[in-house]
C-alpha positions in Angstrom: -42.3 18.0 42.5 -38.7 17.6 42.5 -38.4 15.5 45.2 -41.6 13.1 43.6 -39.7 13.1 40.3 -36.3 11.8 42.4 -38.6 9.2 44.3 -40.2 7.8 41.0 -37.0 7.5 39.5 -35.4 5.3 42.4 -38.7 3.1 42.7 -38.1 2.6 38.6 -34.7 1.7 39.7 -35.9 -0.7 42.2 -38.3 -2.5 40.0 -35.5 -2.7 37.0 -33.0 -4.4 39.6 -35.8 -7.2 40.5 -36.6 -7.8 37.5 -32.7 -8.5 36.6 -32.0 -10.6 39.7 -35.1 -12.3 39.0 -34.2 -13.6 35.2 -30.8 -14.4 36.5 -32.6 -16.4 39.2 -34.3 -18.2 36.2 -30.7 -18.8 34.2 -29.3 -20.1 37.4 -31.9 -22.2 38.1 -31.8 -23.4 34.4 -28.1 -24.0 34.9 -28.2 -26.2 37.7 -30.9 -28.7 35.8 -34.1 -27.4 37.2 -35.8 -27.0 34.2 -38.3 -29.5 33.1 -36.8 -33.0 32.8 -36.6 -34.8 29.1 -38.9 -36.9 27.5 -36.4 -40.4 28.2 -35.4 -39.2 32.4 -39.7 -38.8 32.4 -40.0 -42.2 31.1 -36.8 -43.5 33.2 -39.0 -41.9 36.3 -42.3 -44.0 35.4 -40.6 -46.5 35.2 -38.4 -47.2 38.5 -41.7 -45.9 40.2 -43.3 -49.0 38.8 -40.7 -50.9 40.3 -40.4 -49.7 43.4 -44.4 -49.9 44.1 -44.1 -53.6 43.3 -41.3 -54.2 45.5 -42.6 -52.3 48.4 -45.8 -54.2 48.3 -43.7 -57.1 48.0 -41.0 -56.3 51.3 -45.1 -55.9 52.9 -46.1 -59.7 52.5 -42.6 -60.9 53.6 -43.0 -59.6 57.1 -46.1 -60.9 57.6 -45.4 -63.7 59.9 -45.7 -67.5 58.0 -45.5 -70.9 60.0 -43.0 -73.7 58.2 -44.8 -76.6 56.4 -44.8 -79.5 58.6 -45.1 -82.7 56.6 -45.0 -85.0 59.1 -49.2 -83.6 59.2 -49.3 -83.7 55.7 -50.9 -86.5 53.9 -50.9 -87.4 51.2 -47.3 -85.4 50.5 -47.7 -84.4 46.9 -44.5 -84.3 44.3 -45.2 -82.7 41.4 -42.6 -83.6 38.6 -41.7 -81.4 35.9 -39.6 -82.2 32.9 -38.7 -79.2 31.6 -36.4 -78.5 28.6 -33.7 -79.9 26.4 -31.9 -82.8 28.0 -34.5 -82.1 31.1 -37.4 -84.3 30.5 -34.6 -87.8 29.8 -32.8 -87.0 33.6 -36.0 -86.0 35.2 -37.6 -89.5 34.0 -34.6 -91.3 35.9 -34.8 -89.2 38.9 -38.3 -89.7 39.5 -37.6 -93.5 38.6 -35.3 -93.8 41.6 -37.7 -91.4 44.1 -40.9 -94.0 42.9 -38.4 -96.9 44.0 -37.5 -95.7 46.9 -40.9 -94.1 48.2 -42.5 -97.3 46.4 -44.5 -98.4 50.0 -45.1 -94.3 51.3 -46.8 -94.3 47.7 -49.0 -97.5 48.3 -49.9 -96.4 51.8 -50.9 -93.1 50.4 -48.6 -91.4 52.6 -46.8 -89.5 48.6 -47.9 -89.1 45.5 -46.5 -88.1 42.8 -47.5 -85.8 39.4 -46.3 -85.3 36.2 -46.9 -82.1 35.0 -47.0 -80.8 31.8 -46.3 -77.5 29.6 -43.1 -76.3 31.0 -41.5 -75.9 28.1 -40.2 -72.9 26.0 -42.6 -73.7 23.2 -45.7 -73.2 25.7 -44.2 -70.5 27.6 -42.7 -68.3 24.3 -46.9 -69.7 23.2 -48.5 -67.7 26.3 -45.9 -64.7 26.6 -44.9 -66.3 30.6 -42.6 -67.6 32.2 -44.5 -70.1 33.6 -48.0 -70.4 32.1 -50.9 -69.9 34.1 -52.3 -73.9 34.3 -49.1 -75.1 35.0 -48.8 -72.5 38.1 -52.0 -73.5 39.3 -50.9 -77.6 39.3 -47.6 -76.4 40.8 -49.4 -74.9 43.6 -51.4 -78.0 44.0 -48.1 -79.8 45.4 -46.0 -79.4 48.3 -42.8 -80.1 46.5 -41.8 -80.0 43.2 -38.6 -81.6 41.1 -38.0 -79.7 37.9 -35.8 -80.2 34.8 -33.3 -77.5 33.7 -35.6 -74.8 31.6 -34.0 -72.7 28.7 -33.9 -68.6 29.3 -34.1 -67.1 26.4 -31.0 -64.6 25.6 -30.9 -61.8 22.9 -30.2 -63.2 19.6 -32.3 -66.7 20.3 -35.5 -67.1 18.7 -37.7 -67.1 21.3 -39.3 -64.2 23.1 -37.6 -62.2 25.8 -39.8 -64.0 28.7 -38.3 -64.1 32.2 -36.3 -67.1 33.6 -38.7 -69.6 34.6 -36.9 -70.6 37.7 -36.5 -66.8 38.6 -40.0 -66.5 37.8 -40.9 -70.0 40.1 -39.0 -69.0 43.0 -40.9 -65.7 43.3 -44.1 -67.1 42.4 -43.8 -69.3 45.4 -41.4 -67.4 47.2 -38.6 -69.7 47.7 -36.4 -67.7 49.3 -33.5 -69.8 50.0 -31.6 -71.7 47.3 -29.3 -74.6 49.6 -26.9 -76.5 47.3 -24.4 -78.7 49.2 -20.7 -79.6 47.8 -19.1 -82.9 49.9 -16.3 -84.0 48.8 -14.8 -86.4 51.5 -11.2 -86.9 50.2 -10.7 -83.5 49.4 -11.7 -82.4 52.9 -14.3 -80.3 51.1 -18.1 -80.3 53.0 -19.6 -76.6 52.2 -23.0 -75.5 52.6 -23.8 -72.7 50.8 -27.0 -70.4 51.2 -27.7 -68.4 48.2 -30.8 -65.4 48.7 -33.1 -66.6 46.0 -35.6 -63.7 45.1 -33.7 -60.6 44.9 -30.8 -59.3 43.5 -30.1 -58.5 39.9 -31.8 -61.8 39.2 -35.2 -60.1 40.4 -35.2 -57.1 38.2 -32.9 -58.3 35.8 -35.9 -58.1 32.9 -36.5 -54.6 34.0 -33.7 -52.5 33.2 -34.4 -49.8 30.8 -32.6 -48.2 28.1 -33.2 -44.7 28.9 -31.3 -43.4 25.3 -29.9 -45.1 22.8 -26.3 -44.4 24.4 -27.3 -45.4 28.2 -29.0 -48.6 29.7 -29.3 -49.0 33.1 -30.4 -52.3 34.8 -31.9 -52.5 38.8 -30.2 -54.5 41.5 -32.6 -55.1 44.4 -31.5 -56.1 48.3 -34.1 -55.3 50.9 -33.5 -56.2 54.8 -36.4 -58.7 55.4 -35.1 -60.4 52.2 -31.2 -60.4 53.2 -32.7 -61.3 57.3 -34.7 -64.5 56.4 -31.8 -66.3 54.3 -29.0 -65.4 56.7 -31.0 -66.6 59.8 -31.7 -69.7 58.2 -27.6 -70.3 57.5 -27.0 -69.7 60.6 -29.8 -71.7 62.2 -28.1 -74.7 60.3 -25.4 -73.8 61.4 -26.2 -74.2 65.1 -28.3 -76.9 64.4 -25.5 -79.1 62.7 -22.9 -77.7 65.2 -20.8 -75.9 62.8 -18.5 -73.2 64.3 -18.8 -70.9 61.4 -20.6 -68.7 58.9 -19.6 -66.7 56.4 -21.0 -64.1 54.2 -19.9 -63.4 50.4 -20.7 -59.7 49.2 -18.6 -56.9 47.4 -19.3 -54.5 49.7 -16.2 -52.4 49.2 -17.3 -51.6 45.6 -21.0 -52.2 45.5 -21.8 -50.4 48.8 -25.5 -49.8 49.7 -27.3 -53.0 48.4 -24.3 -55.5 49.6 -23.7 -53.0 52.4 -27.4 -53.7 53.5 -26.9 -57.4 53.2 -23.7 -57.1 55.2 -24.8 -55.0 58.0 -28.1 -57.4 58.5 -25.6 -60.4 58.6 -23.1 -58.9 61.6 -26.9 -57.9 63.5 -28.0 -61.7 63.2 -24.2 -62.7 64.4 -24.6 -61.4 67.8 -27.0 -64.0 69.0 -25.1 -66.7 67.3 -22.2 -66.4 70.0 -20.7 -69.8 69.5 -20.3 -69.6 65.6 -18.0 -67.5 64.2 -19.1 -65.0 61.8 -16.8 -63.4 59.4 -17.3 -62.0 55.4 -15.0 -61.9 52.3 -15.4 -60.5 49.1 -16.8 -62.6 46.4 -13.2 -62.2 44.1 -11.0 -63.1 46.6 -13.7 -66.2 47.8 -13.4 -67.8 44.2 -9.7 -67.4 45.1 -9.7 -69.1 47.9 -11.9 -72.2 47.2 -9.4 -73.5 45.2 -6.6 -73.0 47.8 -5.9 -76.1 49.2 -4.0 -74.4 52.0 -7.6 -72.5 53.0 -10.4 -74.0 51.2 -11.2 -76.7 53.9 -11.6 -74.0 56.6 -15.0 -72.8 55.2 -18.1 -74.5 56.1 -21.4 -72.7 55.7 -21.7 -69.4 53.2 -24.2 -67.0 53.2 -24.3 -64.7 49.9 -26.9 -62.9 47.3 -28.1 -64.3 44.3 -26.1 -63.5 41.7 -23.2 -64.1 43.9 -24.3 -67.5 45.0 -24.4 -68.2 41.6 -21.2 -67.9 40.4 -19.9 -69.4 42.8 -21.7 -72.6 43.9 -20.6 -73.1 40.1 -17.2 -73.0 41.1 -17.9 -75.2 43.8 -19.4 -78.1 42.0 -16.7 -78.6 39.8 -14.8 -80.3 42.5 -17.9 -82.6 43.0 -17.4 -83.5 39.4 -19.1 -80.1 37.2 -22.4 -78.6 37.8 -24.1 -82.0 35.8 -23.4 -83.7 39.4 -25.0 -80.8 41.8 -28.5 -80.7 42.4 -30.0 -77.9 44.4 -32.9 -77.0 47.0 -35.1 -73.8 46.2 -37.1 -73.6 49.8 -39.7 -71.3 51.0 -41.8 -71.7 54.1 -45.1 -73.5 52.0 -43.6 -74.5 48.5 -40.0 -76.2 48.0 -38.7 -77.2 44.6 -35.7 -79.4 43.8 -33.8 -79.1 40.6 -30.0 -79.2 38.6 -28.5 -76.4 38.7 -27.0 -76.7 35.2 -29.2 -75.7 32.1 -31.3 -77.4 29.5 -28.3 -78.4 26.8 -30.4 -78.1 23.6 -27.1 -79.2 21.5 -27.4 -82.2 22.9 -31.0 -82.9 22.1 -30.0 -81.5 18.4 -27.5 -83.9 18.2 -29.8 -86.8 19.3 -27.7 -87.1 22.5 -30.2 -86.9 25.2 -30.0 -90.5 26.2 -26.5 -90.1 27.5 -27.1 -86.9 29.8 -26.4 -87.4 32.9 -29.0 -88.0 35.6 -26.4 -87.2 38.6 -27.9 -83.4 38.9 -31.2 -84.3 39.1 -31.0 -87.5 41.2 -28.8 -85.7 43.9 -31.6 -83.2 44.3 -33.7 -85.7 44.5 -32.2 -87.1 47.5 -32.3 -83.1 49.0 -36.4 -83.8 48.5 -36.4 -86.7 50.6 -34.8 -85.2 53.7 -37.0 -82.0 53.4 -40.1 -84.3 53.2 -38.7 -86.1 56.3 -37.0 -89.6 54.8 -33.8 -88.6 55.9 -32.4 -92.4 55.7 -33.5 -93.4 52.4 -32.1 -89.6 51.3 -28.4 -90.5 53.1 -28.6 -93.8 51.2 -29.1 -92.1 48.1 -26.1 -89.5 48.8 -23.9 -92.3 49.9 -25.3 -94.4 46.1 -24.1 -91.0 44.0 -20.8 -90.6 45.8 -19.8 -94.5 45.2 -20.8 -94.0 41.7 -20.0 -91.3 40.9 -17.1 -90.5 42.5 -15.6 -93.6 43.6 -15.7 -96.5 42.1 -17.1 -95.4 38.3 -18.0 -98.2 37.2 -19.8 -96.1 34.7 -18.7 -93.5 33.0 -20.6 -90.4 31.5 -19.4 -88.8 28.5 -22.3 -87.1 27.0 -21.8 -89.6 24.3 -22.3 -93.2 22.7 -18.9 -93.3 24.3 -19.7 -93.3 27.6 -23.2 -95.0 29.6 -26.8 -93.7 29.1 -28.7 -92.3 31.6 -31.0 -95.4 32.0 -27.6 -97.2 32.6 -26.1 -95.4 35.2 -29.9 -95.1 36.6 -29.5 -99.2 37.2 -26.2 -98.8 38.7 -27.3 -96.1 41.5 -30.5 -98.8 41.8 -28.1 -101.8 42.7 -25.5 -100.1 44.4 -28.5 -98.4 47.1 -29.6 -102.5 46.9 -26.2 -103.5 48.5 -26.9 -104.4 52.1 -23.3 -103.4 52.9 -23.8 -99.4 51.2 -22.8 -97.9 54.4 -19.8 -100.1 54.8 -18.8 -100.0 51.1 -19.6 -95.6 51.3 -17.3 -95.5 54.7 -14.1 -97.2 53.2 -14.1 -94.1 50.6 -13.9 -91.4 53.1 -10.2 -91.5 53.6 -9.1 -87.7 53.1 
């Protein structure tokens, strides 16, 4: 009995200890955040989950294998035209002006035709809660090519509804991955091609970002490997096709290092069977740095770089082309392309009643970026070679933004005559003294 009595008291014993190690089991566990998440990491959860199933689907239809548009089988090439906002509507009527003048005899041999459409604007957008509405999508996608007018994004504080960019929302709707904007400046020594990714970045999931308390907000930045592949093949294929002996790719990676560290690594991996072109990277601070050293600027030639990256600093860049009213800009994907400035919609100018004197330079030069992705590459050189003489040359008109300077119409005429001049490549060749 004794020795049951001993045996029943170490077996209590037993149970006791498990039944201490296990709550302490449960404290530690508590400790170290396994408990049940709160109410705003739950709703943080759903929500990234959302964005990652959209983006995976997404990654899916970009490696499906797409042939390249080839318009030289397309007929009749349609050019949609859409005004836009603000100042957007006054320089898109003078680019299209010069493109009908130019393109006057593909137009009456039915080889292009051109349409306006409408409802792009932030009235009918804020109206229909999207960034582009659903009619004008559907005309869009009716043309091959598009040239577009600056739109206004709303920004917390405006009036309007917090509705996604419409040229974020365009370029992802027709997936034009690649946004190409050129900077020539001939006496400078300045001829860059820059490559900016077009559908990713924090310009993707920038309208996504949640505030997950009152004291945090957290926003998404997006870089996949198809994405980052397609974009930096294509710099480097024009690269080799133009016989340029370098490419180079803009990231932070040192700070920012898995999504530029992704973009990175996928750029050195194409660089191997580039052999003859130099590949090399620098970060984007230092790269603003150096485009405005005289002593350096000259040596770059082609640039690679995400989108928010690209941004910035194809900015930078077309202030030496004469601001970012100048620089026009290709958004190109392997069925849709759209042409457009790549400054924004200046409402103060419309308020002011000012929109007659904006100038039609942006616009116009992307203009001429449509006709040598629809195949007119001479009548897009003449162009090129009409906005350098006027607008960096000779000046004959001056723009001002003001009754003080020449109206769009005006300096419209004077790109008209000066492409008229039977001696334009003559007169463009005496300039290019560096």
């Amino acid at each position: 009995m004794k020795r049951l009595k001993k045996k029943s008291r170490k077996v209590t014993k037993a149970m006791k200890k498990r039944k201490v190690k296990k709550s302490r089991k449960k404290a530690t566990r508590k400790k170290a955040g396994k408990s049940k998440p709160s109410a705003p990491i739950v709703r943080a959860q759903k929500h990234f989950k959302g964005i990652l199933e959209v983006q995976i689907a997404r990654v899916n239809r970009i490696k499906k294998v797409q042939d390249w548009i080839n318009y030289a089988k397309v007929k009749p090439v349609i050019v949609g035209i859409l005004g836009g906002d603000g100042i957007g509507p006054y320089i898109t009527a003078e680019a299209k002006r010069v493109l009908e003048h130019l393109l006057n005899g593909e137009v009456a041999r039915g080889k292009v035709e051109f349409r306006v459409i409408e409802g792009m604007t932030i009235e009918r957008r804020s109206e229909v809660g999207k960034a582009i509405p659903d009619d004008v999508l559907r005309e869009v996608k009716k043309c091959h090519v598009t040239l577009k007018g600056p739109t206004t994004t709303p920004k917390k504080g405006d009036p309007w509804p917090n509705i996604e960019s419409a040229n974020v929302a365009m370029r992802k709707e027709l997936d034009l991955f690649a946004n190409v904007r050129p900077v020539r400046v001939p006496k400078l020594g300045i001829d860059w091609m820059f490559f900016r990714e077009n559908t990713e970045d924090m310009y993707a999931l920038g309208p996504f970002g949640i505030e997950v308390t009152s004291d945090i907000a957290i926003d998404f930045r997006l870089i996949t490997k198809p994405g980052s592949h397609r974009i930096i093949k294509m710099a480097f294929e024009y690269a080799k096709k133009n016989r340029i002996n370098r490419v180079t790719a803009v990231t932070k990676a040192n700070v920012v290092k898995t999504t530029d560290g992704l973009f990175l690594k996928t750029f050195y991996e194409i660089a191997k069977s580039y052999s003859g072109i130099e590949a090399d990277d620098w970060f984007i601070d230092i790269m603003t740095a150096k485009l405005v050293d005289e002593k350096r600027r000259r040596e770059f030639k082609v640039m690679v770089l995400p989108n928010l990256y690209g941004d910035i600093l194809t900015d930078e860049a077309a202030e030496f082309q004469g601001g970012v009213g100048t620089a026009g800009s290709a958004n190109v994907g392997k069925r849709y392309a759209m042409f457009e400035a790549i400054h924004g919609s200046a409402p103060r100018m419309v308020k002011e009643g000012r929109a007659q004197y904006a100038d039609p330079s942006s616009v116009i030069r992307a203009g001429s970026m449509l006709l040598n992705h629809i195949g007119y590459r001479e009548l897009g050189n003449k162009l090129e070679m009409a906005l350098d003489i006027c607008g960096q040359y000779e000046k004959k008109l001056v723009m001002t933004g003001r009754s003080t300077g020449a109206s769009g119409r005006d300096f419209c005429d004077y790109i008209l005559q000066t492409i008229a001049d039977p001696n334009l490549v003559t007169r463009w060749k005496s300039y290019q003294q560096v």
